[in-house]
MARVEX-129583 format. One record per residue (C-alpha): x, y, z. Coordinates in steps of 0.25 Angstrom, whole numbers, padded with zeros to 4 digits, always signed. Example, Ala and Ser with C-alpha at 12.3 -4.5 7.8 and 13.67 -1.06 7.14 Angstrom:
2
+0049-0018+0031 +0055-0004+0029 
This chain:
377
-0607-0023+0408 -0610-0017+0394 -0622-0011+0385 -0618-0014+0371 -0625-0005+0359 -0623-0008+0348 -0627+0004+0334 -0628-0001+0321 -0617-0009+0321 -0612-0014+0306 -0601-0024+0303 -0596-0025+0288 -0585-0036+0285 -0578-0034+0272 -0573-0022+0264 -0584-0012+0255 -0583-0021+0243 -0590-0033+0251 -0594-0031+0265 -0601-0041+0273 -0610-0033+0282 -0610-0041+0297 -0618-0034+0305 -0627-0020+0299 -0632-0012+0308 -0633-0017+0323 -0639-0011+0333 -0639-0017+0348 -0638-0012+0362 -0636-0022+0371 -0638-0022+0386 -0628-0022+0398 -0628-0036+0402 -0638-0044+0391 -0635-0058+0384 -0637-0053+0370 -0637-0064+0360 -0632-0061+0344 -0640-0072+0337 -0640-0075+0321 -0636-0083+0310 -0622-0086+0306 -0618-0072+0299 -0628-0063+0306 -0618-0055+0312 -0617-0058+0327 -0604-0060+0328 -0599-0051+0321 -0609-0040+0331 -0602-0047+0344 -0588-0045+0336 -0594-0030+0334 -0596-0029+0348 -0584-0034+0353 -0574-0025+0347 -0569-0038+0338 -0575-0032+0324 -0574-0018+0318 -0588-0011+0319 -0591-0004+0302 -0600+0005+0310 -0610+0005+0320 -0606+0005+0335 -0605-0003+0348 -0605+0004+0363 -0603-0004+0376 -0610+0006+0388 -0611+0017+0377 -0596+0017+0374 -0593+0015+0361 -0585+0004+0358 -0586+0002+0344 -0571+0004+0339 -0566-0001+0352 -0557-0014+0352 -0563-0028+0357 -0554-0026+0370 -0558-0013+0372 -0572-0016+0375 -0573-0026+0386 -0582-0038+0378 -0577-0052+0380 -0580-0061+0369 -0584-0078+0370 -0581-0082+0357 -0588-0096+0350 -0573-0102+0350 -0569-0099+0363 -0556-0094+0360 -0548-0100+0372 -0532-0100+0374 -0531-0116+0370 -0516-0115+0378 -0524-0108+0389 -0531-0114+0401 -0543-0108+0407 -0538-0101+0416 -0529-0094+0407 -0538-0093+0396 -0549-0087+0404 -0539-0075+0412 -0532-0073+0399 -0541-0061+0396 -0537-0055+0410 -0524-0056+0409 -0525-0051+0394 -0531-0038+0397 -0529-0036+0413 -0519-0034+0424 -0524-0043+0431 -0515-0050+0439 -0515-0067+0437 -0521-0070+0450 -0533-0059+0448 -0535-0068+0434 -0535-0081+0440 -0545-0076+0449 -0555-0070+0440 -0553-0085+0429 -0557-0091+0443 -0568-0084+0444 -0574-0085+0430 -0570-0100+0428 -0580-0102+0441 -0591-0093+0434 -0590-0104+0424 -0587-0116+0431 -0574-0120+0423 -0565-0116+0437 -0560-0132+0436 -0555-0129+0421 -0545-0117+0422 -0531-0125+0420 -0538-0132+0407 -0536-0128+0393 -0547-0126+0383 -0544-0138+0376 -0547-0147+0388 -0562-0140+0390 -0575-0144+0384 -0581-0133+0375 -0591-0129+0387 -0579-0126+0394 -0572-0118+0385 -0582-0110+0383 -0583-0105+0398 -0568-0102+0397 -0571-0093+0386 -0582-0088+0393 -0572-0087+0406 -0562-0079+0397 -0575-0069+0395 -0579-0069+0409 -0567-0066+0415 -0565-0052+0409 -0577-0046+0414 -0582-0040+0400 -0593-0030+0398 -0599-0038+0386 -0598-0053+0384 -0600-0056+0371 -0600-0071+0365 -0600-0076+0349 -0606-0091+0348 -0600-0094+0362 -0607-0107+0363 -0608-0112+0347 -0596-0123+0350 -0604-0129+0363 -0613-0142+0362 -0629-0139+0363 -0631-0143+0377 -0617-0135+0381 -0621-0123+0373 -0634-0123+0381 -0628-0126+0394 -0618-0114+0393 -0628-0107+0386 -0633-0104+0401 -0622-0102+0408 -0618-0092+0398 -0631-0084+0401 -0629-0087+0417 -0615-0081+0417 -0619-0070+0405 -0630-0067+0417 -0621-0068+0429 -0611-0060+0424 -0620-0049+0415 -0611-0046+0405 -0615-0041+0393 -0617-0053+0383 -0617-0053+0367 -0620-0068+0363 -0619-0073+0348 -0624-0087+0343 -0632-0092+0332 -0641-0101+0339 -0652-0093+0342 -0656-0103+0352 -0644-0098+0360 -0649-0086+0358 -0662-0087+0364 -0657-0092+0376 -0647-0087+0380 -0650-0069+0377 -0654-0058+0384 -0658-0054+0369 -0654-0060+0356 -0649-0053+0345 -0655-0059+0332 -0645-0054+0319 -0646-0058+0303 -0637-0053+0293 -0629-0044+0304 -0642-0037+0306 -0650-0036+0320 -0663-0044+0318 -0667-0043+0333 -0664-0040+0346 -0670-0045+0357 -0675-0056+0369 -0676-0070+0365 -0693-0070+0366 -0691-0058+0359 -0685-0063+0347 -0692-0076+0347 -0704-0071+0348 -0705-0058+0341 -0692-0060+0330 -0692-0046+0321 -0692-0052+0308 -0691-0067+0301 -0676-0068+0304 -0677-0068+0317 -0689-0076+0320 -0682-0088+0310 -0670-0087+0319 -0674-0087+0334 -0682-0100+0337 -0677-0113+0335 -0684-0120+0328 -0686-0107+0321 -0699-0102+0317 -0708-0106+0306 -0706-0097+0293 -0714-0097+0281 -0720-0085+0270 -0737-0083+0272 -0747-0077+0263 -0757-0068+0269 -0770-0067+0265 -0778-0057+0275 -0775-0064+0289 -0772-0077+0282 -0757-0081+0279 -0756-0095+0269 -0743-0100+0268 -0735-0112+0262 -0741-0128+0265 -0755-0121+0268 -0751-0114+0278 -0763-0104+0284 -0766-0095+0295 -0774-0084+0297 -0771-0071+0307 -0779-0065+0316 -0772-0054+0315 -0772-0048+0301 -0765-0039+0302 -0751-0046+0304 -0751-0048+0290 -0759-0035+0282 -0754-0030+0271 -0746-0043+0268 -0744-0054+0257 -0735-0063+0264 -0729-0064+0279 -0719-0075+0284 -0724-0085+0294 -0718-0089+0307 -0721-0099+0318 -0711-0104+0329 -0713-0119+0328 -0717-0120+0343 -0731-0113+0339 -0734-0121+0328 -0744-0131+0334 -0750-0144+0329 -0765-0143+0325 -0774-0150+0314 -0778-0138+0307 -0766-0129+0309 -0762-0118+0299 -0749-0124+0297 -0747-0138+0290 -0733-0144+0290 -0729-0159+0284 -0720-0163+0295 -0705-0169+0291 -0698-0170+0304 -0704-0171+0320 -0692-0169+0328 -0692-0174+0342 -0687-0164+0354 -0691-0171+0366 -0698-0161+0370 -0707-0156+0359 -0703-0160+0343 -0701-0152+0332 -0708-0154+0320 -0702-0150+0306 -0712-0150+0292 -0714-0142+0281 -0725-0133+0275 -0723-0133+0262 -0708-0130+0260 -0708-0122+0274 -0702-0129+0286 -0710-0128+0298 -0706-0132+0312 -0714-0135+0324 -0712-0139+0338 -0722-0149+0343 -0725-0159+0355 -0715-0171+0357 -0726-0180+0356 -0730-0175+0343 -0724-0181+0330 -0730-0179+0317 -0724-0189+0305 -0716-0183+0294 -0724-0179+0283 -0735-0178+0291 -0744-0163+0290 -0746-0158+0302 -0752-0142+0305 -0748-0132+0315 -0755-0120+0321 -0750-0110+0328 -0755-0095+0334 -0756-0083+0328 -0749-0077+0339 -0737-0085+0337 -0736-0081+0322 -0724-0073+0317 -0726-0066+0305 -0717-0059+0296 -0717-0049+0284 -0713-0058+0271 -0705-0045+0266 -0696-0040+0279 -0698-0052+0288 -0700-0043+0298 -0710-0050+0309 -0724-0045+0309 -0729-0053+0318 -0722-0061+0330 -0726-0069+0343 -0734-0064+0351 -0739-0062+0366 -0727-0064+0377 -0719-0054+0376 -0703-0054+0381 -0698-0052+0394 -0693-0035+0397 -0678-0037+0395 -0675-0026+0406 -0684-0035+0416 -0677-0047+0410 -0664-0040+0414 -0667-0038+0428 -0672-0053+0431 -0661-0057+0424 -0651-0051+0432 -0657-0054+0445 -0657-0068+0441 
Protein backbone atom coordinates (compact mmCIF):
# COMPACT_ATOMS: atom_id res chain seq x y z
CA UNK A 1 0.00 0.00 0.00
CA UNK A 2 1.06 3.58 -0.25
CA UNK A 3 1.74 6.87 2.05
CA UNK A 4 0.90 9.82 -0.31
CA UNK A 5 2.56 13.45 0.48
CA UNK A 6 1.83 15.80 -1.09
CA UNK A 7 4.15 19.82 -1.08
CA UNK A 8 2.73 22.73 -2.22
CA UNK A 9 1.17 21.39 -4.78
CA UNK A 10 0.06 24.38 -7.58
CA UNK A 11 -1.99 23.77 -10.74
CA UNK A 12 -2.33 26.68 -13.29
CA UNK A 13 -4.58 26.19 -16.39
CA UNK A 14 -4.02 28.73 -19.25
CA UNK A 15 -1.04 30.53 -20.65
CA UNK A 16 0.85 33.84 -18.47
CA UNK A 17 -1.61 36.41 -20.17
CA UNK A 18 -4.76 34.68 -18.22
CA UNK A 19 -4.13 31.83 -15.96
CA UNK A 20 -6.77 30.13 -14.00
CA UNK A 21 -5.08 29.05 -10.79
CA UNK A 22 -6.74 25.43 -9.87
CA UNK A 23 -5.13 24.48 -7.04
CA UNK A 24 -2.38 26.91 -4.99
CA UNK A 25 -0.36 25.59 -2.57
CA UNK A 26 -1.48 22.16 -1.28
CA UNK A 27 0.01 20.45 1.19
CA UNK A 28 -1.22 16.86 2.30
CA UNK A 29 0.36 13.61 3.52
CA UNK A 30 -1.83 11.06 3.49
CA UNK A 31 -1.55 7.62 5.28
CA UNK A 32 -0.88 4.06 4.11
CA UNK A 33 -4.38 2.63 3.91
CA UNK A 34 -6.81 5.78 5.05
CA UNK A 35 -10.24 6.65 3.13
CA UNK A 36 -9.39 10.32 2.54
CA UNK A 37 -12.41 12.16 1.18
CA UNK A 38 -11.67 15.49 -1.17
CA UNK A 39 -15.01 17.40 -0.44
CA UNK A 40 -15.86 20.98 -2.02
CA UNK A 41 -17.94 23.17 -4.25
CA UNK A 42 -18.13 22.76 -7.89
CA UNK A 43 -14.75 24.35 -9.00
CA UNK A 44 -12.85 23.99 -5.76
CA UNK A 45 -10.37 22.10 -7.15
CA UNK A 46 -10.57 18.40 -6.02
CA UNK A 47 -10.56 16.87 -9.08
CA UNK A 48 -8.11 18.46 -10.48
CA UNK A 49 -5.82 17.37 -6.92
CA UNK A 50 -6.80 13.56 -7.78
CA UNK A 51 -5.81 14.21 -11.42
CA UNK A 52 -2.63 15.71 -9.90
CA UNK A 53 -2.02 12.68 -8.04
CA UNK A 54 -2.76 10.26 -10.50
CA UNK A 55 -0.17 11.31 -13.08
CA UNK A 56 -3.32 12.45 -15.49
CA UNK A 57 -2.45 16.36 -15.16
CA UNK A 58 1.06 18.19 -15.25
CA UNK A 59 1.96 19.47 -11.84
CA UNK A 60 3.24 23.79 -12.36
CA UNK A 61 5.29 23.04 -9.34
CA UNK A 62 4.93 21.58 -6.16
CA UNK A 63 5.55 17.70 -5.68
CA UNK A 64 3.90 14.40 -5.03
CA UNK A 65 5.89 11.15 -3.38
CA UNK A 66 4.28 7.54 -3.07
CA UNK A 67 6.57 5.74 0.11
CA UNK A 68 9.03 8.78 -0.20
CA UNK A 69 9.59 8.28 -4.05
CA UNK A 70 9.01 11.04 -6.04
CA UNK A 71 6.70 10.59 -8.48
CA UNK A 72 5.74 13.95 -9.72
CA UNK A 73 6.97 13.85 -13.33
CA UNK A 74 6.23 10.14 -13.51
CA UNK A 75 3.46 9.11 -16.09
CA UNK A 76 -0.12 7.84 -14.84
CA UNK A 77 0.99 4.20 -15.74
CA UNK A 78 4.08 4.43 -13.97
CA UNK A 79 2.59 4.94 -10.65
CA UNK A 80 0.52 2.02 -9.75
CA UNK A 81 -3.03 4.12 -8.99
CA UNK A 82 -6.25 2.95 -10.37
CA UNK A 83 -8.77 5.28 -11.10
CA UNK A 84 -13.16 4.96 -10.65
CA UNK A 85 -14.34 7.49 -12.64
CA UNK A 86 -18.19 9.22 -12.13
CA UNK A 87 -18.84 7.81 -15.74
CA UNK A 88 -17.79 4.44 -15.47
CA UNK A 89 -15.99 4.33 -18.65
CA UNK A 90 -16.92 0.53 -19.57
CA UNK A 91 -16.09 -1.09 -23.04
CA UNK A 92 -20.03 -0.82 -24.23
CA UNK A 93 -18.85 -4.00 -26.98
CA UNK A 94 -17.39 -5.76 -23.80
CA UNK A 95 -18.81 -8.00 -21.46
CA UNK A 96 -17.95 -8.31 -17.84
CA UNK A 97 -15.69 -10.50 -18.00
CA UNK A 98 -13.69 -8.97 -20.62
CA UNK A 99 -14.27 -5.62 -19.49
CA UNK A 100 -13.06 -6.36 -15.85
CA UNK A 101 -9.43 -8.51 -17.14
CA UNK A 102 -8.89 -6.03 -19.80
CA UNK A 103 -6.40 -4.10 -17.61
CA UNK A 104 -4.53 -7.59 -17.01
CA UNK A 105 -4.20 -8.57 -20.24
CA UNK A 106 -3.29 -4.80 -21.12
CA UNK A 107 -0.50 -4.43 -18.95
CA UNK A 108 0.64 -8.24 -17.94
CA UNK A 109 1.77 -11.60 -19.26
CA UNK A 110 -0.60 -13.26 -17.78
CA UNK A 111 -1.58 -16.16 -19.40
CA UNK A 112 -5.91 -16.24 -20.09
CA UNK A 113 -6.59 -18.69 -17.76
CA UNK A 114 -4.63 -16.88 -14.88
CA UNK A 115 -7.10 -13.82 -15.92
CA UNK A 116 -10.20 -15.68 -15.81
CA UNK A 117 -9.26 -16.85 -12.52
CA UNK A 118 -8.44 -13.66 -10.87
CA UNK A 119 -12.16 -11.78 -12.83
CA UNK A 120 -13.69 -14.80 -10.91
CA UNK A 121 -12.48 -13.93 -7.81
CA UNK A 122 -13.21 -10.26 -7.87
CA UNK A 123 -16.73 -10.54 -9.45
CA UNK A 124 -17.38 -12.89 -6.10
CA UNK A 125 -15.82 -10.05 -3.90
CA UNK A 126 -18.67 -8.02 -5.31
CA UNK A 127 -21.30 -10.29 -5.97
CA UNK A 128 -21.82 -9.73 -9.67
CA UNK A 129 -20.29 -13.66 -10.47
CA UNK A 130 -23.91 -14.38 -12.28
CA UNK A 131 -23.32 -11.23 -14.65
CA UNK A 132 -19.93 -11.82 -16.40
CA UNK A 133 -21.31 -12.82 -20.13
CA UNK A 134 -23.61 -9.59 -19.81
CA UNK A 135 -22.68 -6.17 -21.42
CA UNK A 136 -23.02 -3.11 -19.83
CA UNK A 137 -25.92 -1.90 -21.42
CA UNK A 138 -27.92 -4.77 -20.10
CA UNK A 139 -26.88 -3.89 -16.25
CA UNK A 140 -28.66 -1.34 -13.87
CA UNK A 141 -26.38 1.64 -12.85
CA UNK A 142 -25.56 -0.17 -9.40
CA UNK A 143 -24.08 -2.90 -11.37
CA UNK A 144 -22.10 -1.06 -13.59
CA UNK A 145 -20.58 0.66 -11.03
CA UNK A 146 -19.06 -2.69 -9.28
CA UNK A 147 -17.86 -3.58 -12.74
CA UNK A 148 -15.91 -0.53 -12.85
CA UNK A 149 -14.94 -0.98 -9.39
CA UNK A 150 -13.98 -4.89 -10.37
CA UNK A 151 -11.76 -3.23 -13.22
CA UNK A 152 -9.96 -1.34 -10.13
CA UNK A 153 -9.84 -4.17 -7.94
CA UNK A 154 -8.40 -6.59 -10.19
CA UNK A 155 -5.04 -4.89 -10.45
CA UNK A 156 -4.18 -4.95 -7.25
CA UNK A 157 -3.06 -0.92 -7.02
CA UNK A 158 -1.17 0.85 -4.28
CA UNK A 159 -3.66 3.79 -4.32
CA UNK A 160 -7.46 3.75 -5.31
CA UNK A 161 -8.44 6.77 -6.00
CA UNK A 162 -12.37 7.59 -7.06
CA UNK A 163 -13.88 11.08 -8.80
CA UNK A 164 -17.73 11.37 -7.85
CA UNK A 165 -17.93 7.47 -8.27
CA UNK A 166 -21.53 7.53 -7.03
CA UNK A 167 -23.07 10.96 -8.37
CA UNK A 168 -25.06 8.99 -11.30
CA UNK A 169 -26.72 6.49 -8.45
CA UNK A 170 -30.31 6.94 -7.03
CA UNK A 171 -30.39 8.22 -2.99
CA UNK A 172 -31.16 4.81 -1.57
CA UNK A 173 -28.33 3.22 -4.03
CA UNK A 174 -25.86 5.77 -3.46
CA UNK A 175 -26.34 4.93 0.28
CA UNK A 176 -26.34 1.32 -0.10
CA UNK A 177 -23.11 1.10 -2.16
CA UNK A 178 -21.98 3.84 -0.07
CA UNK A 179 -21.28 0.99 2.52
CA UNK A 180 -19.93 -1.57 0.57
CA UNK A 181 -17.56 0.83 -0.91
CA UNK A 182 -16.21 1.34 2.75
CA UNK A 183 -16.37 -2.57 3.59
CA UNK A 184 -14.32 -3.40 0.63
CA UNK A 185 -12.07 -0.15 0.83
CA UNK A 186 -11.55 -1.88 4.53
CA UNK A 187 -11.13 -5.46 3.51
CA UNK A 188 -8.94 -4.66 1.13
CA UNK A 189 -6.81 -1.64 2.79
CA UNK A 190 -5.79 0.16 -0.16
CA UNK A 191 -5.05 3.58 -0.04
CA UNK A 192 -8.23 5.67 -0.92
CA UNK A 193 -8.64 9.22 -2.48
CA UNK A 194 -12.44 9.89 -2.69
CA UNK A 195 -13.98 13.02 -4.38
CA UNK A 196 -17.73 14.18 -4.08
CA UNK A 197 -19.65 17.24 -3.43
CA UNK A 198 -21.94 16.03 -1.15
CA UNK A 199 -20.64 16.74 2.04
CA UNK A 200 -23.05 14.28 3.46
CA UNK A 201 -21.07 11.48 1.63
CA UNK A 202 -18.26 12.94 2.99
CA UNK A 203 -19.05 12.58 6.59
CA UNK A 204 -19.88 9.11 6.24
CA UNK A 205 -18.04 7.60 4.45
CA UNK A 206 -13.94 9.19 5.56
CA UNK A 207 -11.27 8.37 7.49
CA UNK A 208 -10.79 12.24 7.06
CA UNK A 209 -12.19 14.62 4.97
CA UNK A 210 -10.55 17.15 3.01
CA UNK A 211 -12.46 20.30 3.01
CA UNK A 212 -11.20 22.72 -0.23
CA UNK A 213 -12.44 26.42 -1.61
CA UNK A 214 -11.00 28.20 -4.43
CA UNK A 215 -8.12 25.24 -5.03
CA UNK A 216 -7.16 26.02 -1.38
CA UNK A 217 -7.00 23.60 1.60
CA UNK A 218 -9.51 24.82 4.06
CA UNK A 219 -9.22 21.76 6.54
CA UNK A 220 -8.08 18.55 6.92
CA UNK A 221 -9.40 16.24 9.26
CA UNK A 222 -11.98 13.68 11.05
CA UNK A 223 -15.61 14.12 10.43
CA UNK A 224 -16.16 15.17 14.39
CA UNK A 225 -13.32 17.28 13.74
CA UNK A 226 -14.59 19.28 11.15
CA UNK A 227 -18.18 19.53 12.33
CA UNK A 228 -17.50 20.42 15.33
CA UNK A 229 -14.34 22.70 15.45
CA UNK A 230 -14.42 23.82 11.33
CA UNK A 231 -11.20 26.48 10.99
CA UNK A 232 -13.10 29.19 9.64
CA UNK A 233 -16.75 30.36 8.37
CA UNK A 234 -16.29 28.30 5.08
CA UNK A 235 -16.06 25.42 6.58
CA UNK A 236 -18.53 25.38 9.13
CA UNK A 237 -21.42 26.77 6.23
CA UNK A 238 -20.41 23.72 4.21
CA UNK A 239 -20.27 20.56 6.48
CA UNK A 240 -23.77 19.98 8.12
CA UNK A 241 -26.80 19.73 6.40
CA UNK A 242 -28.93 21.73 7.22
CA UNK A 243 -26.04 23.76 7.40
CA UNK A 244 -25.37 26.13 10.15
CA UNK A 245 -27.13 29.30 11.23
CA UNK A 246 -24.92 32.40 10.02
CA UNK A 247 -25.51 35.98 10.83
CA UNK A 248 -23.19 39.52 11.55
CA UNK A 249 -23.48 40.29 15.63
CA UNK A 250 -22.49 43.55 17.55
CA UNK A 251 -20.62 43.40 20.50
CA UNK A 252 -21.22 45.55 23.35
CA UNK A 253 -18.85 44.11 26.38
CA UNK A 254 -20.19 40.41 26.54
CA UNK A 255 -23.47 41.38 24.93
CA UNK A 256 -23.76 40.67 21.10
CA UNK A 257 -27.20 42.43 19.40
CA UNK A 258 -27.90 41.21 16.06
CA UNK A 259 -30.60 41.43 13.24
CA UNK A 260 -34.77 40.95 14.47
CA UNK A 261 -33.72 41.66 18.03
CA UNK A 262 -31.52 39.02 18.28
CA UNK A 263 -29.46 39.22 22.06
CA UNK A 264 -27.27 37.08 23.96
CA UNK A 265 -24.75 37.82 26.49
CA UNK A 266 -21.29 35.67 26.99
CA UNK A 267 -20.16 34.33 30.12
CA UNK A 268 -17.10 34.51 28.67
CA UNK A 269 -15.98 37.95 27.49
CA UNK A 270 -13.24 37.33 26.60
CA UNK A 271 -14.40 35.44 23.07
CA UNK A 272 -15.09 38.64 21.74
CA UNK A 273 -12.48 41.62 23.48
CA UNK A 274 -11.32 43.94 21.36
CA UNK A 275 -14.15 43.43 18.80
CA UNK A 276 -17.02 45.44 17.14
CA UNK A 277 -18.54 42.88 15.23
CA UNK A 278 -18.19 38.81 15.17
CA UNK A 279 -20.40 36.31 12.90
CA UNK A 280 -22.81 34.22 14.66
CA UNK A 281 -23.37 30.39 14.31
CA UNK A 282 -25.65 27.85 15.55
CA UNK A 283 -26.19 24.16 13.97
CA UNK A 284 -30.03 24.08 13.83
CA UNK A 285 -30.06 20.94 16.20
CA UNK A 286 -29.07 23.19 19.18
CA UNK A 287 -31.57 25.77 18.70
CA UNK A 288 -34.29 24.95 21.02
CA UNK A 289 -37.90 26.26 21.61
CA UNK A 290 -38.37 28.34 24.70
CA UNK A 291 -40.77 31.41 25.69
CA UNK A 292 -37.94 33.72 26.26
CA UNK A 293 -35.24 32.75 23.99
CA UNK A 294 -32.56 35.10 22.66
CA UNK A 295 -33.35 34.23 19.13
CA UNK A 296 -36.85 35.16 17.65
CA UNK A 297 -37.83 33.76 14.27
CA UNK A 298 -41.36 34.26 12.30
CA UNK A 299 -41.81 30.74 10.88
CA UNK A 300 -42.48 30.27 6.93
CA UNK A 301 -42.33 26.75 6.46
CA UNK A 302 -42.34 23.51 9.11
CA UNK A 303 -41.34 20.69 7.31
CA UNK A 304 -42.32 17.12 8.26
CA UNK A 305 -39.37 14.35 8.43
CA UNK A 306 -40.94 11.62 10.30
CA UNK A 307 -38.76 11.71 12.74
CA UNK A 308 -38.22 15.09 13.84
CA UNK A 309 -39.31 18.39 11.40
CA UNK A 310 -37.50 21.08 10.20
CA UNK A 311 -38.49 24.48 10.75
CA UNK A 312 -37.60 27.24 8.31
CA UNK A 313 -38.15 31.28 9.38
CA UNK A 314 -36.49 34.30 9.18
CA UNK A 315 -34.91 36.98 11.36
CA UNK A 316 -35.13 39.87 9.80
CA UNK A 317 -33.76 39.00 6.23
CA UNK A 318 -31.48 36.23 7.85
CA UNK A 319 -32.77 32.55 7.15
CA UNK A 320 -32.75 30.49 10.15
CA UNK A 321 -33.11 26.87 10.33
CA UNK A 322 -33.95 24.59 13.14
CA UNK A 323 -34.56 21.11 13.91
CA UNK A 324 -37.39 20.33 16.13
CA UNK A 325 -39.70 17.36 17.54
CA UNK A 326 -42.32 15.80 15.14
CA UNK A 327 -44.89 16.66 17.18
CA UNK A 328 -44.23 20.15 17.09
CA UNK A 329 -45.58 22.50 14.33
CA UNK A 330 -45.81 26.14 14.66
CA UNK A 331 -48.20 27.99 11.77
CA UNK A 332 -46.54 30.11 9.11
CA UNK A 333 -46.11 33.34 10.12
CA UNK A 334 -46.13 32.51 13.62
CA UNK A 335 -43.06 34.01 16.08
CA UNK A 336 -41.45 31.58 17.77
CA UNK A 337 -37.93 32.04 19.92
CA UNK A 338 -35.06 29.79 20.41
CA UNK A 339 -32.38 29.29 22.96
CA UNK A 340 -29.38 27.48 22.72
CA UNK A 341 -26.01 27.03 24.98
CA UNK A 342 -23.15 29.00 25.07
CA UNK A 343 -21.06 26.06 24.62
CA UNK A 344 -22.66 25.29 21.41
CA UNK A 345 -21.74 28.82 19.98
CA UNK A 346 -19.57 29.30 17.11
CA UNK A 347 -18.01 32.47 16.87
CA UNK A 348 -16.12 33.87 14.05
CA UNK A 349 -13.92 37.05 13.40
CA UNK A 350 -16.12 39.56 10.92
CA UNK A 351 -12.83 40.42 9.15
CA UNK A 352 -10.84 36.79 8.50
CA UNK A 353 -13.56 34.54 9.26
CA UNK A 354 -11.32 32.56 11.02
CA UNK A 355 -13.19 30.65 13.98
CA UNK A 356 -12.72 32.09 17.34
CA UNK A 357 -14.71 30.05 19.16
CA UNK A 358 -16.21 26.32 18.15
CA UNK A 359 -18.13 23.40 20.11
CA UNK A 360 -16.96 22.46 22.88
CA UNK A 361 -16.58 19.54 25.32
CA UNK A 362 -16.28 15.88 23.39
CA UNK A 363 -13.28 15.73 22.03
CA UNK A 364 -12.49 13.17 18.60
CA UNK A 365 -11.54 9.95 18.84
CA UNK A 366 -7.21 9.25 18.53
CA UNK A 367 -6.97 8.36 14.84
CA UNK A 368 -3.88 6.08 15.40
CA UNK A 369 -6.37 4.05 18.16
CA UNK A 370 -9.05 4.42 15.47
CA UNK A 371 -6.73 2.75 12.98
CA UNK A 372 -6.09 -0.20 15.25
CA UNK A 373 -9.88 -0.94 15.96
CA UNK A 374 -10.37 -0.47 12.80
CA UNK A 375 -8.27 -2.91 11.26
CA UNK A 376 -9.14 -5.57 13.91
CA UNK A 377 -12.66 -5.03 12.92
Amino acid sequence: MAKIDITNLRKTFGDDGEQIVAVDDFNLNIRDGEFLVFVGPSGCGKTTTLRCIAGLEDVTSGTIEFNGTDVTDKRARERDVAMVFQNYALYPHMTVRKNIGFPLRLSTKQTSEEIDSRVQNVTELLGIEDLLEKKPKELSGGQQQRVALGRAIIRDPEVFLMDEPLSNLDAKLRSTMRTELQELQQELGVTTAYVTHDQTEAMAMGDRIVVLNGGVLQQVGTASEVYRSPTNEFVAGFIGSPSINLFTAVVDGNTLTGPGGFSYTLEDESLVAGRDHVRVGIRPEDLTLSESGSLPCEVTVVEQMGNENFLYGKMDDIDITARIESEIRPSEGSVVEFGFAEEDLYLFDAETTEALKTKTGETDIDYDQYTQTKSVS
